[in-house]
VEXNU-324459 format. One record per residue (C-alpha): z, x, y; residue number from 1. Coordinates in nm, 3 decimals. Last residue first. Layout:
      zz      xx      yy resi
       Z       X       Y  NUM
...
***
This chain:
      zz      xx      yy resi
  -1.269   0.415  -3.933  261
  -1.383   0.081  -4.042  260
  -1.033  -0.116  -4.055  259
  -0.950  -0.426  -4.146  258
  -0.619  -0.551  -3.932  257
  -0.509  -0.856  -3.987  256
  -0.156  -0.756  -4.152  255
  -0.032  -0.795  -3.825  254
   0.251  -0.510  -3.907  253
  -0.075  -0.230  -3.941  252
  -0.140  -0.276  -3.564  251
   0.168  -0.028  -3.520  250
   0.073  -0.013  -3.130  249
   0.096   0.357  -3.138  248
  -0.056   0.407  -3.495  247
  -0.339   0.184  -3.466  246
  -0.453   0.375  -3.141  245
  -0.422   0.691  -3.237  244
  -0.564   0.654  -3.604  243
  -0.876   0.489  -3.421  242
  -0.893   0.794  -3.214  241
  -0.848   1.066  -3.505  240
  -1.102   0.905  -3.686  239
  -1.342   0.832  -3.416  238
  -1.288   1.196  -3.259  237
  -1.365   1.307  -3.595  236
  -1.657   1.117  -3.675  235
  -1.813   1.182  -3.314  234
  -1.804   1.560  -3.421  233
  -1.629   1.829  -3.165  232
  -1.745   1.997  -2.891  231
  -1.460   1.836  -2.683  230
  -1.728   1.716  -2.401  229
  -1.952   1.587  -2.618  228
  -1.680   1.458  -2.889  227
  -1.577   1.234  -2.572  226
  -1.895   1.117  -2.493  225
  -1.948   0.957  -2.791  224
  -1.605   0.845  -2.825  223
  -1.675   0.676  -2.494  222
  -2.010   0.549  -2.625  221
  -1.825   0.365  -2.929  220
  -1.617   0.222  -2.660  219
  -1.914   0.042  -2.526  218
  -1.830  -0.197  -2.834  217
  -1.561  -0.409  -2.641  216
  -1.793  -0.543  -2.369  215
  -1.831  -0.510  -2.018  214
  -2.129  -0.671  -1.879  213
  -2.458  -0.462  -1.809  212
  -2.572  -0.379  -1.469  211
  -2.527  -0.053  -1.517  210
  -2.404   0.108  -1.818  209
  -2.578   0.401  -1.815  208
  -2.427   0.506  -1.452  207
  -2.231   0.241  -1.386  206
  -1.919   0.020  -1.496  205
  -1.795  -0.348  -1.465  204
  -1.479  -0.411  -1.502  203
  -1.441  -0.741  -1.761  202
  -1.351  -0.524  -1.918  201
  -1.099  -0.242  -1.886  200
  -1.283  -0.060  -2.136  199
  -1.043   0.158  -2.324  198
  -1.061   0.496  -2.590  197
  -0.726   0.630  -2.683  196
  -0.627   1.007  -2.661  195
  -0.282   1.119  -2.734  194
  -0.441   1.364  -3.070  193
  -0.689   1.450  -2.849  192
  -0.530   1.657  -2.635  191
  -0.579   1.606  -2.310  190
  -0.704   1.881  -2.040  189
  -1.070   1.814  -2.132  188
  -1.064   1.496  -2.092  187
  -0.880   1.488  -1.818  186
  -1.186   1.661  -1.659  185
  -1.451   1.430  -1.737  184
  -1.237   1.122  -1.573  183
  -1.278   1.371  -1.268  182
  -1.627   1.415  -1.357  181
  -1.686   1.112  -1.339  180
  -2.042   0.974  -1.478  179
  -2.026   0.963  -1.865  178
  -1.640   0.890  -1.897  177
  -1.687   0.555  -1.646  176
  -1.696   0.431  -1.996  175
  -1.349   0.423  -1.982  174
  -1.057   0.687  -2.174  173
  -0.736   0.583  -2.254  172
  -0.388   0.768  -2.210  171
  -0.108   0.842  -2.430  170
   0.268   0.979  -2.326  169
   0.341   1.224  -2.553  168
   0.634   1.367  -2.281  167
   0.514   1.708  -2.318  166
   0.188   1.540  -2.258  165
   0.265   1.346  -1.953  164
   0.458   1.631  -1.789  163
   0.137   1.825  -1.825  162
  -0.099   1.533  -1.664  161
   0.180   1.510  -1.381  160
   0.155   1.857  -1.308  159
  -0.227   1.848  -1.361  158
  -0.307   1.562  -1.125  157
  -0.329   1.241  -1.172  156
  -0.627   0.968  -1.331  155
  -0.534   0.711  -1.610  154
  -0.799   0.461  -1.720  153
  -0.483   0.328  -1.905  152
  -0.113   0.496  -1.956  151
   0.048   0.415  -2.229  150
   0.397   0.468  -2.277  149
   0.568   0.437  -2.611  148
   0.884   0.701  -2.545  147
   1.088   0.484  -2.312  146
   1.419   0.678  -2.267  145
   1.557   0.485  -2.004  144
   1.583   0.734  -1.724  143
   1.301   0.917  -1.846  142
   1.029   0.563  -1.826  141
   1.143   0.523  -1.475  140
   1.114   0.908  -1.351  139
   0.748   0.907  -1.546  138
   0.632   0.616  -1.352  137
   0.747   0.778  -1.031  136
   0.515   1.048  -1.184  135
   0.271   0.837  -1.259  134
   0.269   0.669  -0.885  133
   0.147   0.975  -0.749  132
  -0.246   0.998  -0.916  131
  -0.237   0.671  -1.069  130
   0.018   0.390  -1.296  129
  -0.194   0.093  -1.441  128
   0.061   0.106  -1.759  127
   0.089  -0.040  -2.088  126
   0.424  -0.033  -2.270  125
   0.510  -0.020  -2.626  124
   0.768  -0.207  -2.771  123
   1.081  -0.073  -2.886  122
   1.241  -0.432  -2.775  121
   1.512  -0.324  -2.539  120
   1.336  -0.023  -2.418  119
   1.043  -0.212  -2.363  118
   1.229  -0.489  -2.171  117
   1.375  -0.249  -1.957  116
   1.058  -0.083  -1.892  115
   0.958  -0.462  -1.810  114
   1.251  -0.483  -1.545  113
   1.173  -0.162  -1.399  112
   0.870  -0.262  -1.292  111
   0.932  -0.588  -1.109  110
   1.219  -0.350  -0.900  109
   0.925  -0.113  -0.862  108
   0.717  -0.366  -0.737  107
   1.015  -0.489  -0.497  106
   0.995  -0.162  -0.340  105
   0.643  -0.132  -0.286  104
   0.727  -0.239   0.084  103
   0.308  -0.244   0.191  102
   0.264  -0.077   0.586  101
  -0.027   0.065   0.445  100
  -0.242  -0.232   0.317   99
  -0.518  -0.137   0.182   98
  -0.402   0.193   0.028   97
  -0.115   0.023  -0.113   96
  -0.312  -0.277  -0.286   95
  -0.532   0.027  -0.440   94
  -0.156   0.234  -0.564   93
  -0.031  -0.115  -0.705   92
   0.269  -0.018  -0.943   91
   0.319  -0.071  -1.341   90
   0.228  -0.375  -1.545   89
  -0.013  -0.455  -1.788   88
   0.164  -0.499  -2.017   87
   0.409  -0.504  -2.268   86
   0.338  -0.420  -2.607   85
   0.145  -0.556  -2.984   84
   0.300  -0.915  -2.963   83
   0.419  -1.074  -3.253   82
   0.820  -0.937  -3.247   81
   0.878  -0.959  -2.875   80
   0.737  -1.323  -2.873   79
   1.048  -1.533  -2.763   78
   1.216  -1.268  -2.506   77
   0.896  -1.139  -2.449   76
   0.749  -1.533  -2.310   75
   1.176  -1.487  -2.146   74
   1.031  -1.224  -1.962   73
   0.728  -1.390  -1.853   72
   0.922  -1.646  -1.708   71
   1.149  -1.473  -1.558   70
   0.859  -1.296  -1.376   69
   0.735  -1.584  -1.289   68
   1.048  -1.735  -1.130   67
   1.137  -1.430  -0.917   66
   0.821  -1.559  -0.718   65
   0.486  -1.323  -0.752   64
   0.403  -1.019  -0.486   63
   0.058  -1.024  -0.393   62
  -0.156  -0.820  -0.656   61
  -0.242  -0.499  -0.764   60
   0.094  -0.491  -1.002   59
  -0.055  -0.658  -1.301   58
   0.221  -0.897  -1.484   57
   0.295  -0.866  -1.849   56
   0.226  -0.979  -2.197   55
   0.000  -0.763  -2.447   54
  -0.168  -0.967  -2.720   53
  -0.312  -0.800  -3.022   52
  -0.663  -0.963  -3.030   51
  -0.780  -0.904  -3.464   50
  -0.658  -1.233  -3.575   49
  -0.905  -1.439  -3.306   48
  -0.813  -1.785  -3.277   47
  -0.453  -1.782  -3.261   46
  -0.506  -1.463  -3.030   45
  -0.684  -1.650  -2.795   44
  -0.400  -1.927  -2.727   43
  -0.173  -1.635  -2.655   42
  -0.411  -1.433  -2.405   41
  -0.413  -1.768  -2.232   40
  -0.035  -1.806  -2.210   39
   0.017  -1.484  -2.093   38
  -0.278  -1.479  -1.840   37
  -0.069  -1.807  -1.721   36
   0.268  -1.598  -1.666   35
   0.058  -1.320  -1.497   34
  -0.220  -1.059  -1.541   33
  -0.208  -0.993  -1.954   32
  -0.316  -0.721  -2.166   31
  -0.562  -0.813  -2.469   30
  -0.545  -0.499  -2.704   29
  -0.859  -0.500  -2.924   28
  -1.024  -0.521  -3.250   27
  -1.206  -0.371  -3.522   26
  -1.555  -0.278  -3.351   25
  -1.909  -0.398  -3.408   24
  -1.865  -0.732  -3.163   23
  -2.194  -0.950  -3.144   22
  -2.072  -1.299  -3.173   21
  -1.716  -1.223  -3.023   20
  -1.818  -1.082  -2.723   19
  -2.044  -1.385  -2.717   18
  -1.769  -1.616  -2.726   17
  -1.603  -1.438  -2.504   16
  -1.893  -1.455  -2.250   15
  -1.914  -1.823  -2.293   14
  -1.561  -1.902  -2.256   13
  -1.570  -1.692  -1.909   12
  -1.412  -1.353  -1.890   11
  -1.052  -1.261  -1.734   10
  -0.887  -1.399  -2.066    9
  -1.013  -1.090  -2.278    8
  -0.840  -0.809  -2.016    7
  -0.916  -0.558  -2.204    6
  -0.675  -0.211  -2.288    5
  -0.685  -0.048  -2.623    4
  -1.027  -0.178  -2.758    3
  -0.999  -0.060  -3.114    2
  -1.199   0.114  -3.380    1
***
């Protein structure tokens, strides 16, 4: 099993460690902030075979200089062929409904430029695209034909949801699985078979998971829940889950990757 979206570098060196110490799953997906989430993600993975590193810049933030975003391009440019996709990126929806009068134009510019970069590369990308910003999302990965889109702890409506799936675009599933119902309700609407299972960590969650920090194994509960609500087995949502995940990111071309089903 597999982590598909954590943000490893956003936790102190002790807390990693200890992730590390007591992990029961396979691996994860380490998405990057900024240039120097990049380069800390990197230094990671040559310590840990099993962290695929994601490089890109998170949209819920002040706008960056036309520098870093070079330079994180040019980090693809050099890397395109060891990392596992591009991302985070996408557009800040919470940043937006904080601050109103926001010109998300420039995001969408900063956007554009890694779907670019996906296309070029075949990579996949990970997304932090909600409710209406998926299906502006969806216009920019249609005009360039980006077919690898994943889009994490992903919440719209049910047009968007069923242009999403004609499209194959995957999503992942949080822990915050076993106490929203509107998380609840994707879940039902997605098929499985474009269904990955995410923490977000460091995020913190509730409900059973209170007060407890974020770590790669709660997405055994996720599949948990999952098979619950699909009234299927938790073996074959694990299965077909892992498979997912491993199959969109290709994990199999690290040759690190020992897998438990």
């Amino acid at each position: 099993m597999i982590d598909a979206h954590i943000h490893l570098d956003w936790y102190q060196t002790d807390e990693q460690q200890l992730l590390m110490d007591t992990l029961k799953v396979d691996g994860m997906i380490a998405v990057s902030s900024d240039f120097e989430s990049c380069q800390r993600v990197w230094q990671l993975v040559q310590i840990y075979p099993f962290v695929y590193p994601a490089f890109g810049w998170h949209p819920e933030q002040n706008l960056p200089s036309v520098r870093e975003i070079d330079n994180i391009i040019q980090t693809i440019d050099q890397r395109f062929q060891d990392i596992a996709a591009i991302g985070e990126v996408g557009l800040p929806y919470y940043k937006k409904r904080k601050e109103a009068s926001l010109d998300v134009t420039p995001y969408h510019a900063i956007l554009e430029r890694f779907v670019q970069a996906a296309k070029k590369y075949d990579l996949p990308i990970v997304l932090h695209a909600v409710y209406e910003d998926a299906a502006v999302v969806c216009d920019l990965l249609e005009k360039y034909e980006v077919k690898k889109a994943h889009f994490h702890w992903f919440k719209g409506d049910k047009a968007t949801i069923e242009r999403m799936i004609n499209n194959q675009y995957m999503i992942s599933i949080t822990p915050d699985c076993w106490y929203e119902e509107e998380t609840q309700s994707i879940i039902k609407q997605y098929p499985l078979e474009l269904v990955m299972a995410e923490t977000d960590g460091p995020w913190r969650f509730e409900g059973p998971f209170q007060n407890q920090m974020t770590h790669p194994n709660m997405i055994m509960e996720v599949i948990k829940k999952i098979a619950e609500i699909k009234q299927l087995s938790f073996d074959k949502v694990r299965q077909q889950i892992s498979a997912n995940t491993t199959n969109f990111y290709r994990l199999k071309r690290f040759n690190n990757l020992n897998m438990q089903g």
